[in-house]
C-alpha positions, 0 to 999 in steps of 0.5 A: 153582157158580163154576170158575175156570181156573188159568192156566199156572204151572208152568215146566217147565225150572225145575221142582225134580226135573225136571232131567234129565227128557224135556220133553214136553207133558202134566199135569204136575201128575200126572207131580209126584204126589198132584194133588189130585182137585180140579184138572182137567187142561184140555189142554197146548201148546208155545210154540216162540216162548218160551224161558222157557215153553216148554210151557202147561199149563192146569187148572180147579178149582171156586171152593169149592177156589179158596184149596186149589188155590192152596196146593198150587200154591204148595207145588209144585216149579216152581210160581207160589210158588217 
């Protein structure tokens, strides 16, 4: 069974609905709503060094949901497709 990591893609400061909101670290996915069960929270950390992301949030899926995840993300505020 194949999983592929799903590198940081949600920038938070420009993250639709989150304006206004405490920057904080964590999944920001969950915090969104109706994360799929199929992507896994691995961890967050700040990078005080970037300005245009400043917090990197990293998930995993299994390779079977790989073209699902990337739907989803894409349909996400803030996410890789917006």
């Amino acid at each position: 069974m194949q999983r592929t990591k799903l590198l940081p893609w949600l920038f938070l400061l420009d993250a639709g609905g989150a304006q206004g909101a405490e920057l904080a670290c964590g999944d920001f996915l969950s915090r969104l709503g109706k994360k799929p069960a199929y992507l896994v929270y691995l961890g967050c950390q700040q990078n005080r060094e970037r300005q245009d992301q400043l917090f990197e949030a990293r998930y995993e899926v299994d390779g079977k949901h790989a073209q699902q995840a990337e739907a989803y993300l894409r349909r996400c505020p803030g996410g890789i497709g917006s």
